[in-house]
VOPAGU-2260 file (C-alpha; in pm, 1 decimal, decimal comma):
REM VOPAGU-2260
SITE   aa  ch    i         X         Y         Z
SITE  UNK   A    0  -10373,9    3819,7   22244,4
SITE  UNK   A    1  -10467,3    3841,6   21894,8
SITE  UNK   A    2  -10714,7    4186,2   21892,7
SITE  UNK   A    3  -10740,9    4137,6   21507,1
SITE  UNK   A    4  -10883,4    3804,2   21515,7
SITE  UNK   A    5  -11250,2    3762,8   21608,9
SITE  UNK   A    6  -11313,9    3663,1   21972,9
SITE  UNK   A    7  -11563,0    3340,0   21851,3
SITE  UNK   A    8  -11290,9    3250,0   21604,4
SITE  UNK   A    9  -11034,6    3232,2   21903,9
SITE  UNK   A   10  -11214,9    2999,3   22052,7
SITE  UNK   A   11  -11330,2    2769,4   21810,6
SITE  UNK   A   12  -10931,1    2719,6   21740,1
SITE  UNK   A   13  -10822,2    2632,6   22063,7
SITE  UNK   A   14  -11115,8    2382,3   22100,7
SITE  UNK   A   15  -10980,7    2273,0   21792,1
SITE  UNK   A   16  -10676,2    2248,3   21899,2
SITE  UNK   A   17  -10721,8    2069,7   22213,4
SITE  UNK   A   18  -10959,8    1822,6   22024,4
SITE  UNK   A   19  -10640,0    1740,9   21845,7
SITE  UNK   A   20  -10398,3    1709,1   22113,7
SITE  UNK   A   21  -10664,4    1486,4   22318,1
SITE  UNK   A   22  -10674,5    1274,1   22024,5
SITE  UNK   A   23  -10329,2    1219,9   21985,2
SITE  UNK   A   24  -10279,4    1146,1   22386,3
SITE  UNK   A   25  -10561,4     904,0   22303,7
SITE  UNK   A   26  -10424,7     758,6   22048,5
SITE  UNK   A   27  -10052,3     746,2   22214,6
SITE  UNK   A   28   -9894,4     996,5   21984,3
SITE  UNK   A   29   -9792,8    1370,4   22005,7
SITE  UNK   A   30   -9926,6    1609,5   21773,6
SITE  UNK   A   31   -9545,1    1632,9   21640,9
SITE  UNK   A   32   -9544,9    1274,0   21644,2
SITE  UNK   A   33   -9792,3    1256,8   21384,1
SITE  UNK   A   34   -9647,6    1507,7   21121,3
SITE  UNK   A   35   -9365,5    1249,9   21075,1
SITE  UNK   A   36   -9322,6    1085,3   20731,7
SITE  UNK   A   37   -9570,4     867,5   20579,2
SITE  UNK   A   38   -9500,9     510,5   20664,4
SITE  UNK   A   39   -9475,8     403,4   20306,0
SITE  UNK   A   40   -9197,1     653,9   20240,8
SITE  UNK   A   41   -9029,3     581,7   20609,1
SITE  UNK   A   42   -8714,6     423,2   20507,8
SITE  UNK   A   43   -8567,9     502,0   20207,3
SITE  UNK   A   44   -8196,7     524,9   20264,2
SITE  UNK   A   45   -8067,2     715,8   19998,1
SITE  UNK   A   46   -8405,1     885,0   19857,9
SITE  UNK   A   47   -8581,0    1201,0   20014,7
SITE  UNK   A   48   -8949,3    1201,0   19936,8
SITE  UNK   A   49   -9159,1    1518,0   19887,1
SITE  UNK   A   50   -9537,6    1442,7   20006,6
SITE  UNK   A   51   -9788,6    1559,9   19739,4
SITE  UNK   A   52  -10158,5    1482,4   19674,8
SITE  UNK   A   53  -10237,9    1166,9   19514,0
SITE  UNK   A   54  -10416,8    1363,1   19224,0
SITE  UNK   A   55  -10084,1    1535,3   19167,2
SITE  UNK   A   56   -9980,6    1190,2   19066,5
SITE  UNK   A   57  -10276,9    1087,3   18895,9
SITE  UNK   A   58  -10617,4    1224,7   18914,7
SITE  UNK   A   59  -10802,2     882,7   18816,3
SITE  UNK   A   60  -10648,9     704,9   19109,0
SITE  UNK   A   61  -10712,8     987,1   19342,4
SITE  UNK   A   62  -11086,4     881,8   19384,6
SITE  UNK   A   63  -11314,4     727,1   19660,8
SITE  UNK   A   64  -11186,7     377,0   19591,3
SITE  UNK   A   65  -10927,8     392,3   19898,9
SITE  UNK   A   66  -10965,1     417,6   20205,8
SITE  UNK   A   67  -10613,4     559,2   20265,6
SITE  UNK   A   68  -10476,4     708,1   19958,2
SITE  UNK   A   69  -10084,6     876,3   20006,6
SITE  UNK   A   70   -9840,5     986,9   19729,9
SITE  UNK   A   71   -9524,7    1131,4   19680,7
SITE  UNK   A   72   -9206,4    1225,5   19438,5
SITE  UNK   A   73   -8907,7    1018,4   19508,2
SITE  UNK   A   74   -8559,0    1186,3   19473,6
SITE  UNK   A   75   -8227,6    1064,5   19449,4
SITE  UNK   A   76   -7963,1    1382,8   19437,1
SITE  UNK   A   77   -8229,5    1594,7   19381,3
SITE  UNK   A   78   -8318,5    1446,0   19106,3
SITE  UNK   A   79   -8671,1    1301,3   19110,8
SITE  UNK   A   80   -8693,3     959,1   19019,3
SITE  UNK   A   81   -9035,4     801,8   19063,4
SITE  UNK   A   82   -9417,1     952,0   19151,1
SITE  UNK   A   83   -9604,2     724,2   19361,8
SITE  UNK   A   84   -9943,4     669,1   19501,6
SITE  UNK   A   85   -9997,5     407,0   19788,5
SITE  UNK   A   86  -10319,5     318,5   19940,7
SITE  UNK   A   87  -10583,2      63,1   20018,4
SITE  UNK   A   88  -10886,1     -39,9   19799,0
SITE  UNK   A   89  -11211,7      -7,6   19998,8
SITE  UNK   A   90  -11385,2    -308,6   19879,7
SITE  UNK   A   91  -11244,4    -622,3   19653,7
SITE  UNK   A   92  -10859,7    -676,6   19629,5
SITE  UNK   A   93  -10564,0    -445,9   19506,2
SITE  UNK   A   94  -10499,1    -709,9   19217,4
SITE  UNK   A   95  -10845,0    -637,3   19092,4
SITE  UNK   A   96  -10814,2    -282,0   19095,7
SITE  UNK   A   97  -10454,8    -270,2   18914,1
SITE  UNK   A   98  -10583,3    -501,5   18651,4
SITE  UNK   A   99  -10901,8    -214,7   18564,5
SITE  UNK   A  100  -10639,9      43,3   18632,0
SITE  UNK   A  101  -10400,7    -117,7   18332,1
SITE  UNK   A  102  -10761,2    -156,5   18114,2
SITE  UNK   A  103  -10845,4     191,0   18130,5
SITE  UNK   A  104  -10463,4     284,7   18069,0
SITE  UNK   A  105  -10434,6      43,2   17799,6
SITE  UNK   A  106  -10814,9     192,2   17616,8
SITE  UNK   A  107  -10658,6     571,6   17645,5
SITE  UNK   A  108  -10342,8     474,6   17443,4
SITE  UNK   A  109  -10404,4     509,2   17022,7
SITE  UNK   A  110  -10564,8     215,3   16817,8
SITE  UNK   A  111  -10347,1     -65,9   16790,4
SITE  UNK   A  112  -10048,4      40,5   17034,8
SITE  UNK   A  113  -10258,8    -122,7   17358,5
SITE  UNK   A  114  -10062,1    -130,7   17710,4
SITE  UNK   A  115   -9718,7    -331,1   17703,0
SITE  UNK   A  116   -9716,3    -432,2   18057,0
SITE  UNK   A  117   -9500,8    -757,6   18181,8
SITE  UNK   A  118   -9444,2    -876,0   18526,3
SITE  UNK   A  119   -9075,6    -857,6   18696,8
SITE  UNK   A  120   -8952,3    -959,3   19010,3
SITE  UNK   A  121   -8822,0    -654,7   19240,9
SITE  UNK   A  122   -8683,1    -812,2   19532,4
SITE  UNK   A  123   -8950,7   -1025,6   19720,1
SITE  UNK   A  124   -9218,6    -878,8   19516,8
SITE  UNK   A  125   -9355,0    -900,5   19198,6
SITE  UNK   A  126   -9487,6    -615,6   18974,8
SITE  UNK   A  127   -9615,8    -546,3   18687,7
SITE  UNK   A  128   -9407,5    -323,1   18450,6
SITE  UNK   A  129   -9608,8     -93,8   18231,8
SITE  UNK   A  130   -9495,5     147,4   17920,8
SITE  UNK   A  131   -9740,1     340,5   17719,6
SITE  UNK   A  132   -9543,9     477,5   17413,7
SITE  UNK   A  133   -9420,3     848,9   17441,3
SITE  UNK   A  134   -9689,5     875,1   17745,5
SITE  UNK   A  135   -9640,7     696,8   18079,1
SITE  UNK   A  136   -9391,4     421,3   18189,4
SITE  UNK   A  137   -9428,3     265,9   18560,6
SITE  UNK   A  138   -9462,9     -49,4   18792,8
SITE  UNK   A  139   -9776,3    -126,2   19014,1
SITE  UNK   A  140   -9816,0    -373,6   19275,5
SITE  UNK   A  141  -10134,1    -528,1   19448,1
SITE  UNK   A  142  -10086,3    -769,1   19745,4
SITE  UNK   A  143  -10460,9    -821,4   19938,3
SITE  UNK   A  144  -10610,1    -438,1   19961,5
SITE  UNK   A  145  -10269,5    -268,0   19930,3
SITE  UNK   A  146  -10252,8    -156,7   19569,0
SITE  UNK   A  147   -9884,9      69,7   19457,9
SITE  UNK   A  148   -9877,0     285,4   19133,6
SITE  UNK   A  149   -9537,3     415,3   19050,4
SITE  UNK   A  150   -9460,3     657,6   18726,5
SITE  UNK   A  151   -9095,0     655,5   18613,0
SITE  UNK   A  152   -8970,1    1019,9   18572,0
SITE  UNK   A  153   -8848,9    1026,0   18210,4
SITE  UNK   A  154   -8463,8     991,3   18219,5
SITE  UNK   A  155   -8393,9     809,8   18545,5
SITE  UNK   A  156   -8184,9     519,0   18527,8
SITE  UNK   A  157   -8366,3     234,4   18538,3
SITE  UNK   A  158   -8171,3      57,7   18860,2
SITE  UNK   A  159   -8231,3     355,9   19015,6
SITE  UNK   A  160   -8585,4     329,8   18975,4
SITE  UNK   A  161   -8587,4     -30,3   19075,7
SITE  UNK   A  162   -8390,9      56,0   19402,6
SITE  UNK   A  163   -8601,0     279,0   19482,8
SITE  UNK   A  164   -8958,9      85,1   19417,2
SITE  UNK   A  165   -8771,6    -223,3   19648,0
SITE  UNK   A  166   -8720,5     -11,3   19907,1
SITE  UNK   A  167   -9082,1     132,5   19939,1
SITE  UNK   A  168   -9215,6    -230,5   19876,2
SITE  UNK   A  169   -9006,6    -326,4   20143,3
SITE  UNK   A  170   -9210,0     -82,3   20403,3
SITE  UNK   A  171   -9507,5    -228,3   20299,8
């Protein structure tokens, strides 16, 4: 056994443990089952996707508005390409919550630049394209509670970028 490791401490992890695995059965899963990718991310033929926290793609976002909240960096080559942050809003509609989001991203930008934002058709979908000046430049997307926020790493190709925001779209 483990003598170094407090006897009440062993215990509490294998309940723990079994809690987990009882859940899972429950729930029709294994516990390896579940560490898969997040569904968002699922297929992304030629991307790899690093899971981070959704603060580590914006902190603002990364609030108790959502009920499910995931984010990661998108990579093509190794190159990253896009950070994104996928969830769905707890109350109202996704629309309504990108629309505040682009406010409060359009007040933090200097006096008279505002938030050049335009909406662009990426395969089925439409989002809305936003660039703040020497800041931020990204796409988000809203469709009933499901609300997307995408940041364009500075350099990648822009077809790139909109390859890669399709194909996430598309696993919505």
């Amino acid at each position: 056994m483990l003598p170094i490791v407090p006897h009440a401490t062993r215990i509490k992890a294998a309940t723990l443990a079994a809690v987990i695995v009882a859940t899972c059965a429950a729930r029709g899963s294994t516990p390896a089952a579940s560490a898969g990718p997040i569904s968002v991310f699922s297929e992304l033929p030629g991307f790899t996707v690093t899971e981070i926290g959704p603060a580590d793609v914006d902190p603002a976002v990364a609030g108790a508005e959502f009920n499910d909240l995931t984010a990661g960096i998108v990579s093509q080559n190794g190159a990253p390409v896009l950070r994104v942050l996928a969830g769905q809003v707890k109350s109202g509609n996704g629309d309504a919550f990108v629309h505040k989001y682009l406010e409060n991203l359009s007040a933090q930008t200097r006096d008279g630049v505002g938030l050049p934002s335009e909406p662009q058709r990426l395969g089925e979908d439409v989002v809305t394209h936003f660039n703040v000046p020497l800041t931020a430049e990204g796409y988000t997307y809203a469709q009933g509670p499901t609300v997307v926020i995408a940041y364009v790493t500075a350099g990648s190709p822009p077809a790139t970028v909109e390859d890669g925001l399709t194909k996430i779209l598309a696993n919505l």
